[in-house]
FINUPA-187148 format. One line per 10 residues: for each residue x, y, z of N, C-alpha, C. Coordinates in Angstrom, 2 decimals. Layout:
FINUPA-187148
X,Y,Z,X,Y,Z,X,Y,Z | ...
***
This chain:
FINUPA-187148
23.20,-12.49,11.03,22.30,-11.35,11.09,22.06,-11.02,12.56 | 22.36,-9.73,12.87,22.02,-9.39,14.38,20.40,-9.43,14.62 | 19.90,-9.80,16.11,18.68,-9.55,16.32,17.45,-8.56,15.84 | 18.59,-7.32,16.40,17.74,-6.38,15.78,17.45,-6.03,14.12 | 18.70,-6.30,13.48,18.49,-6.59,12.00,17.09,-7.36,11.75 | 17.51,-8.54,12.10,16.36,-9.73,11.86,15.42,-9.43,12.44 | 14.82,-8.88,13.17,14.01,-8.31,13.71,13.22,-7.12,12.77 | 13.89,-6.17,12.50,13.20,-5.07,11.46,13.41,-5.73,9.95 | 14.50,-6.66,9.73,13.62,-7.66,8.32,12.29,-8.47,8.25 | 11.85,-8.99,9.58,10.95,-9.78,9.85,9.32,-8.43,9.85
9.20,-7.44,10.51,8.84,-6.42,10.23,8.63,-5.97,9.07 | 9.57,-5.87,7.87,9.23,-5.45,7.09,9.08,-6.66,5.96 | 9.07,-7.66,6.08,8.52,-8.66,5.47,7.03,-8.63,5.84 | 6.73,-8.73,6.85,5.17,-8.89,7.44,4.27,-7.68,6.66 | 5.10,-6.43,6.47,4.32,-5.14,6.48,4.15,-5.25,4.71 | 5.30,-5.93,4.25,4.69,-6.06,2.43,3.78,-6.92,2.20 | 3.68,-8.67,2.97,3.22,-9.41,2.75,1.91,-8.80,2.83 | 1.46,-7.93,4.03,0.04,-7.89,4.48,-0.85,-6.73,2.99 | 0.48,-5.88,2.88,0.13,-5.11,1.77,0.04,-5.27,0.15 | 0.49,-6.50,-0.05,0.45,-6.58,-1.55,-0.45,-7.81,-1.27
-0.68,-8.84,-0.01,-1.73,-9.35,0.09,-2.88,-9.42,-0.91 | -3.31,-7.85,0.09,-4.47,-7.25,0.55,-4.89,-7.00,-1.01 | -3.93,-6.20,-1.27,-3.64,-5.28,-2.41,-4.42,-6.40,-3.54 | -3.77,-7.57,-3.77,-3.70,-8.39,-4.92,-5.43,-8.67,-4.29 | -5.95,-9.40,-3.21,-7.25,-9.42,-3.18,-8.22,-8.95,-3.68 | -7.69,-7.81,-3.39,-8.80,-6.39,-3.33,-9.31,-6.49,-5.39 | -8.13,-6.77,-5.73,-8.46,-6.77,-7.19,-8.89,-7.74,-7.86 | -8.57,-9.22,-7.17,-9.47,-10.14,-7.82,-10.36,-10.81,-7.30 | -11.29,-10.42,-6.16,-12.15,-10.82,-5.16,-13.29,-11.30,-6.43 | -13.24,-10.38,-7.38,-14.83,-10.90,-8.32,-14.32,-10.42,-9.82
-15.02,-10.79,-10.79,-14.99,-9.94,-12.10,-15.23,-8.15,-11.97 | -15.90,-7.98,-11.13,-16.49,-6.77,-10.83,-15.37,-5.89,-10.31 | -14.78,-6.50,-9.35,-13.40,-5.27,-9.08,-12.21,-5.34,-10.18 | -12.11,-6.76,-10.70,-10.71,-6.63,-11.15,-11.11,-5.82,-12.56 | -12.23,-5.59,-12.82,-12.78,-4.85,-14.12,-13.00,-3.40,-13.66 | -13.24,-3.15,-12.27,-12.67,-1.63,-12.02,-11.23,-1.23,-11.59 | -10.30,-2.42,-11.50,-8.99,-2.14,-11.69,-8.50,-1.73,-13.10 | -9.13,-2.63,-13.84,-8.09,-2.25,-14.90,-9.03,-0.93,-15.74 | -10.28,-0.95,-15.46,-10.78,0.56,-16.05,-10.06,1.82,-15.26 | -10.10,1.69,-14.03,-9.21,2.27,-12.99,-7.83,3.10,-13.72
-7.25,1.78,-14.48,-5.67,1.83,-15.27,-5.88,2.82,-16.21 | -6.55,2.79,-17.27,-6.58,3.63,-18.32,-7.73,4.92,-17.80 | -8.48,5.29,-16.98,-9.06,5.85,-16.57,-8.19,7.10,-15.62 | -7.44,6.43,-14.88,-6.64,7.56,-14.10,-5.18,7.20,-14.01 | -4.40,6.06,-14.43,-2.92,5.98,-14.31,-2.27,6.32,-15.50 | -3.18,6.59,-16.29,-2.91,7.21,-17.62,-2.32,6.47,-18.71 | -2.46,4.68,-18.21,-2.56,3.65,-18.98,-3.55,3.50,-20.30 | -3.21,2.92,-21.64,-3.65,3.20,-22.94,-4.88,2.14,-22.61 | -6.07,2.24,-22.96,-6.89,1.30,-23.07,-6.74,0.29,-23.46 | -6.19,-0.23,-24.47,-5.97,-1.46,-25.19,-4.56,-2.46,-24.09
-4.37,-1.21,-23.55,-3.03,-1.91,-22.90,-3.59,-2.20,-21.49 | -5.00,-1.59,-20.86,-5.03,-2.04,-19.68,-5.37,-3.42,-19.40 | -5.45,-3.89,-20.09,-6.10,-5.42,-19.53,-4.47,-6.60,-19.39 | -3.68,-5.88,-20.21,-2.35,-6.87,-19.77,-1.50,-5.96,-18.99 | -1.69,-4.84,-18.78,-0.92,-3.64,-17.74,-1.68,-4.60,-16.15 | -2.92,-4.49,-16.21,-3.44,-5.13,-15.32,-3.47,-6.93,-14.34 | -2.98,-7.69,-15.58,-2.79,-9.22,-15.07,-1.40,-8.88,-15.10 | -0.09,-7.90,-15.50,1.06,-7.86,-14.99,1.08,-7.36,-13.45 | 0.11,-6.45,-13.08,0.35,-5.93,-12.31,-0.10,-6.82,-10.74 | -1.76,-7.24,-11.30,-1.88,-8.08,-10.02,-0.79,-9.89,-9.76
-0.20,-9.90,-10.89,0.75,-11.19,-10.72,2.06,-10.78,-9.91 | 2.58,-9.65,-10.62,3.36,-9.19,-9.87,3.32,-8.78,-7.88 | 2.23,-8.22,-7.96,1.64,-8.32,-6.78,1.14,-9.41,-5.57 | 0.97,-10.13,-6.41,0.86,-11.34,-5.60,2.22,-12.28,-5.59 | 3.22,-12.36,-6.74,4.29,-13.06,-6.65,5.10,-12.21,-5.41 | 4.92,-11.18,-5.57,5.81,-10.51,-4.11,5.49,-10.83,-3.17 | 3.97,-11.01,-2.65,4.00,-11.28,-0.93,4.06,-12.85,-1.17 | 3.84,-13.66,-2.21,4.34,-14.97,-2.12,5.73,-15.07,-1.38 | 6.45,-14.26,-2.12,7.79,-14.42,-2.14,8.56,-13.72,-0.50 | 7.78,-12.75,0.06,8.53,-12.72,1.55,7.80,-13.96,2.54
7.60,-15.21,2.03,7.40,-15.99,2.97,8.14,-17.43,2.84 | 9.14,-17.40,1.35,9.61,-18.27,1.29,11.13,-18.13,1.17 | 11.52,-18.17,2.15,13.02,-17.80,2.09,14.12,-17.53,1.43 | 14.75,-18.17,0.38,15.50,-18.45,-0.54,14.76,-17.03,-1.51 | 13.60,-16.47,-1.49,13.03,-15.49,-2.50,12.70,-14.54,-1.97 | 13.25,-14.21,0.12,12.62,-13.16,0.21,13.70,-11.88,-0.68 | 15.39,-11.65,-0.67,15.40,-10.37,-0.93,14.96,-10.40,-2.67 | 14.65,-11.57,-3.46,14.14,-11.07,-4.96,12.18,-9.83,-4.63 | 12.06,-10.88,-3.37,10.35,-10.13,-3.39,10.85,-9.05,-2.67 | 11.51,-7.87,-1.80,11.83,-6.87,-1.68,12.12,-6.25,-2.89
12.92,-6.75,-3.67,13.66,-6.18,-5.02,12.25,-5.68,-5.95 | 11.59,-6.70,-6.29,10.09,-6.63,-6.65,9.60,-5.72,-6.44 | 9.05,-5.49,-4.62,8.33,-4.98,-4.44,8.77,-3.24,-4.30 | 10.28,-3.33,-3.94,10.84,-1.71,-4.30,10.35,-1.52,-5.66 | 10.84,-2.20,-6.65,10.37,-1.53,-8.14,9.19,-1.24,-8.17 | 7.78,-2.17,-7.82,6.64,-1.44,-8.03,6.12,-0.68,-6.95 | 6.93,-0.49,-5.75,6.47,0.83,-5.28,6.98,1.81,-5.57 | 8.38,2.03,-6.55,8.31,3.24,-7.38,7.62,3.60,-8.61 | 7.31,2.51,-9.18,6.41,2.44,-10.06,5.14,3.59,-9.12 | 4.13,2.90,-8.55,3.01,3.19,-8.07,3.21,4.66,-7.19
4.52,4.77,-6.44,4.69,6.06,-6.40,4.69,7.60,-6.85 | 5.44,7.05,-8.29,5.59,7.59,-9.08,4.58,8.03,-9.89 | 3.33,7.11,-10.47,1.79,7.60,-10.57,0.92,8.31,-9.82 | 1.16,7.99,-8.61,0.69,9.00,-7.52,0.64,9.70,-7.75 | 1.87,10.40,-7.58,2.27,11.65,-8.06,1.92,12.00,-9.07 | 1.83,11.41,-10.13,1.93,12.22,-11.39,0.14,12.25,-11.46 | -0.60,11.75,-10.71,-1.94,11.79,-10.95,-2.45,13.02,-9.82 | -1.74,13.22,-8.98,-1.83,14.43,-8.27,-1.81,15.57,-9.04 | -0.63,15.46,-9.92,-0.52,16.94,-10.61,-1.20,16.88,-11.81 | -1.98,15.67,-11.96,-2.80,15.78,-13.16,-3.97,16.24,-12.63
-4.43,16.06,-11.13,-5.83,16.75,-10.38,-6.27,14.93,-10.78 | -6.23,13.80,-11.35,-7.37,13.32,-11.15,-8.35,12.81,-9.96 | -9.44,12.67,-10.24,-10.34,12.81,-9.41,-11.57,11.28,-9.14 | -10.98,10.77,-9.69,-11.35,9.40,-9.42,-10.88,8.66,-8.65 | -11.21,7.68,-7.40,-10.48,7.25,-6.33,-9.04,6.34,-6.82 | -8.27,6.68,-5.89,-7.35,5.55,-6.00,-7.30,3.80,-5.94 | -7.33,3.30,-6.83,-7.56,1.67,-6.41,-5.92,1.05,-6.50 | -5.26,1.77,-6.14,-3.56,1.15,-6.05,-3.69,-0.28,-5.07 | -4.27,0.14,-3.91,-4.42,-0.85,-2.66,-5.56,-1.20,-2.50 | -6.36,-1.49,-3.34,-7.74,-1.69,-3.36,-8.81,-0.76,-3.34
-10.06,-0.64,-3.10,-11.19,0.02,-3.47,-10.76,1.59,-2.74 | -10.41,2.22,-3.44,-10.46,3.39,-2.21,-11.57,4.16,-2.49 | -11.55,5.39,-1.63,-13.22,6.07,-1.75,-12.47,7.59,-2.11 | -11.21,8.05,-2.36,-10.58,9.30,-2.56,-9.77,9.43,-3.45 | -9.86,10.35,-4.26,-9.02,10.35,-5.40,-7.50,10.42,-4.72 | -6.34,10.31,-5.86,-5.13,10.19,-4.88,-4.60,11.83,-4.02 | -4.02,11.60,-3.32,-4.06,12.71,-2.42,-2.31,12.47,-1.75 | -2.18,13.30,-0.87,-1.06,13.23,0.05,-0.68,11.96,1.03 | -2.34,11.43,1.07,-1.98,9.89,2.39,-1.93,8.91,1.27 | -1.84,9.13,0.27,-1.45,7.99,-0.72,-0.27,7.90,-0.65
0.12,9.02,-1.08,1.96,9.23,-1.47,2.43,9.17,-0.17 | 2.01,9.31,0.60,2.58,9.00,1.85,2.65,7.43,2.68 | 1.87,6.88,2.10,1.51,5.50,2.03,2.54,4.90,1.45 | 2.50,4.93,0.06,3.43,4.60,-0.51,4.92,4.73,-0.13 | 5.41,5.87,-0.05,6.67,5.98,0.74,6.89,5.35,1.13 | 6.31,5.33,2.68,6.48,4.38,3.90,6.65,3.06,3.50 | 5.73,2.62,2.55,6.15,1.15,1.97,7.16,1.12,1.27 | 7.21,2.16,0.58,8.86,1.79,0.16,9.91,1.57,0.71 | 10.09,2.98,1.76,11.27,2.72,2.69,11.44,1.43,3.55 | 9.96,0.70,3.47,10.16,-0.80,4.07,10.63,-2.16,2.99
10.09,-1.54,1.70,10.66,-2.78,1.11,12.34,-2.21,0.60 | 13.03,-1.24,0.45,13.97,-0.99,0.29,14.86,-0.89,1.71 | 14.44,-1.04,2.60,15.17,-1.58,3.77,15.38,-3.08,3.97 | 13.99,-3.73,3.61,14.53,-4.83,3.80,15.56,-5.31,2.61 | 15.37,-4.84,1.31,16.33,-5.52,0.42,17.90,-5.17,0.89 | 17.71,-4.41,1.58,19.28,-3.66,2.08,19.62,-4.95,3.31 | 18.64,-5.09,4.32,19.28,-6.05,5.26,19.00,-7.30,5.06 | 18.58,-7.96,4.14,18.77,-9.25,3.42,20.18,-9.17,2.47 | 20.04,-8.14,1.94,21.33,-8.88,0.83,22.71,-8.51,1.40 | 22.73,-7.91,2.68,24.11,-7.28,3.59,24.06,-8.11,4.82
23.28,-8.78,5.23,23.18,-10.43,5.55,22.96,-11.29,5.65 | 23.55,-12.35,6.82,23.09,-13.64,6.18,22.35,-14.19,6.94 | 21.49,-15.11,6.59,20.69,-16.23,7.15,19.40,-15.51,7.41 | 18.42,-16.19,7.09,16.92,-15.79,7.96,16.44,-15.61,9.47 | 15.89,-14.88,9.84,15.30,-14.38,11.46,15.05,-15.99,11.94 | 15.72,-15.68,13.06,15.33,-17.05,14.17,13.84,-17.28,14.70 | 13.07,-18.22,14.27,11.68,-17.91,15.34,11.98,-17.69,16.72 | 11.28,-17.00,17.38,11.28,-16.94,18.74,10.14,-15.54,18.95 | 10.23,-15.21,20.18,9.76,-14.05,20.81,9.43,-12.66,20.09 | 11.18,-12.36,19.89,10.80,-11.40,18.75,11.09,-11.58,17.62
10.65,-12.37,16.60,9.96,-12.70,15.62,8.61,-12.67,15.57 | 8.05,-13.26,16.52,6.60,-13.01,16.25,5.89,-11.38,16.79 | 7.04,-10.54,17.71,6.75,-9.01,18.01,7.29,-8.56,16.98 | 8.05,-8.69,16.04,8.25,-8.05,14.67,7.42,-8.46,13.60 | 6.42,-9.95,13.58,5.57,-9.75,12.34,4.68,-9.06,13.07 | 4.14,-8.97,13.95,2.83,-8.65,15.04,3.08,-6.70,14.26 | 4.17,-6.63,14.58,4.03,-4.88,14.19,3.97,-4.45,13.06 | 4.87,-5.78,12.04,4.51,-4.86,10.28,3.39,-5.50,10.11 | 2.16,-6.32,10.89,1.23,-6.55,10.16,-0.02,-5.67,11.06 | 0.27,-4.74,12.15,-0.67,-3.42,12.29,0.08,-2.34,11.53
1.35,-2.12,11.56,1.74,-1.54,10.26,1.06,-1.09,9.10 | 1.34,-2.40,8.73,0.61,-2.63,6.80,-0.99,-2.10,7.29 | -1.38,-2.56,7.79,-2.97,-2.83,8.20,-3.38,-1.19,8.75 | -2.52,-0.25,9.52,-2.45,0.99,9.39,-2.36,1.77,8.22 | -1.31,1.35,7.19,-0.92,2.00,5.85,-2.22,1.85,5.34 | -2.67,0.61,4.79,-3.79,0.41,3.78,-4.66,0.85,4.09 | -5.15,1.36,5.68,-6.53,2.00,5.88,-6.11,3.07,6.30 | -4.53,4.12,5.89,-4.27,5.43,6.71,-5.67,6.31,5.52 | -6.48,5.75,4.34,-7.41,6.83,3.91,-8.51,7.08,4.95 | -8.75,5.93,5.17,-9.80,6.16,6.42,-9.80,6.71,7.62
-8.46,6.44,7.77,-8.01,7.10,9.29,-7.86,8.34,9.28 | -7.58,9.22,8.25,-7.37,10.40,7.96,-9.19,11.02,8.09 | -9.82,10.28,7.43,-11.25,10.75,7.05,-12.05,10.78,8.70 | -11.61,9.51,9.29,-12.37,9.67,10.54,-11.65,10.54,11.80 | -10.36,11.13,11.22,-9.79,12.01,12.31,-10.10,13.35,12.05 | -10.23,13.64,10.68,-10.91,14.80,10.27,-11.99,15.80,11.15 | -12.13,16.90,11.35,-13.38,17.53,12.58,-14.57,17.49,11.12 | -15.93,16.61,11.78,-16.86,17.20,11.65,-17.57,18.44,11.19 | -17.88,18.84,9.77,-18.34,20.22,9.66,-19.78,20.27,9.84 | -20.41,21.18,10.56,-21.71,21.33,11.00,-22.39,21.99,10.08
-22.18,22.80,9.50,-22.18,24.15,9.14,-22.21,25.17,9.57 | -22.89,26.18,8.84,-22.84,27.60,9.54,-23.46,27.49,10.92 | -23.30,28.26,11.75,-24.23,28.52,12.77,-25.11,29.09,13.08 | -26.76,28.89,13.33,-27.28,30.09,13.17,-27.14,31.22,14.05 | -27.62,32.25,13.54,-27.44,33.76,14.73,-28.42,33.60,15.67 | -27.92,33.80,16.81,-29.01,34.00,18.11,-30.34,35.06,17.66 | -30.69,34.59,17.59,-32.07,35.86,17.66,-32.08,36.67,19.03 | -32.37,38.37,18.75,-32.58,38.84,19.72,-34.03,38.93,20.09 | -34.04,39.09,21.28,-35.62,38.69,22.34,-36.33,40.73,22.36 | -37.03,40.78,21.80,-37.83,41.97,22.23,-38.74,41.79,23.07
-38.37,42.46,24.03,-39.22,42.64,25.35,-40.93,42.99,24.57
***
């Protein structure tokens, strides 16, 4: 594997791990979230009620078996493989919850505060094109990234990466201008 290969595999290992992490946390931190995940499911992914509660322990297992899996060698390109499928999966809801208008926040990556929107699907993407890159330069070569120098400047970047992706809702919200409102009219001064 050339440097730079191993280098943007190491990158995009870091940038799933940090994201399906996060992701898998975010949903079982308490009874309380992982019970607004899976209401979440049949509420806006357009998952059947009866089916969200095992739509839901597939989904956070799956989620967590993936970033297990870019840290143990022998399983990273199966956890790329993984994690491409359910980011077309989750892509693919995006979308389709866009054109449904719903209006309930997204909890794909944990608690969000916005229903799904454009920095979702755009989110998503980006993670895709990282876990479908890396399955491309794992299974077209060989051997795992050498530690050294840049190894640790390639996890260092997919893990502000990831850590960019998962909070691009916020970042969008706090780059946003300020609306004041109207302005009032000057009053004119009679002498």
């Amino acid at each position: 594997m050339s440097d730079v290969t191993s280098s943007l595999t190491v990158g995009c290992q870091a940038v799933i791990v940090v994201a399906f992490g996060t992701s898998t946390a975010a949903k079982v931190t308490g009874r309380a979230a992982y019970a607004d995940f899976q209401h979440w499911l049949s509420a806006s992914a357009g998952v059947p009620s009866r089916l969200a509660p095992a739509v839901a322990v597939v989904a956070v297992a799956a989620e967590a078996a993936t970033a297990v899996a870019m840290v143990v060698p022998p399983l990273v390109p199966a956890g790329f493989m993984v994690a491409t499928v359910l980011l077309i999966v989750l892509t693919a809801s995006v979308q389709s919850m866009i054109r449904r208008r719903v209006r309930v926040p997204c909890r794909c990556f944990g608690a969000g505060r916005h229903p799904p929107g454009t920095a979702h699907l755009a989110r998503n993407l980006t993670l895709l094109v990282a876990a479908a890159g890396g399955l491309v330069m794992t299974t077209t070569s060989a051997g795992p990234a050498p530690f050294g120098s840049a190894w640790v400047l390639a996890a260092t970047a997919g893990v502000a990466g990831a850590l960019l992706l998962i909070n691009l809702e916020e970042i969008i919200t706090l780059a946003r201008p300020v609306s004041t409102g109207p302005r009032p009219r000057a009053r004119e001064e009679t002498p």
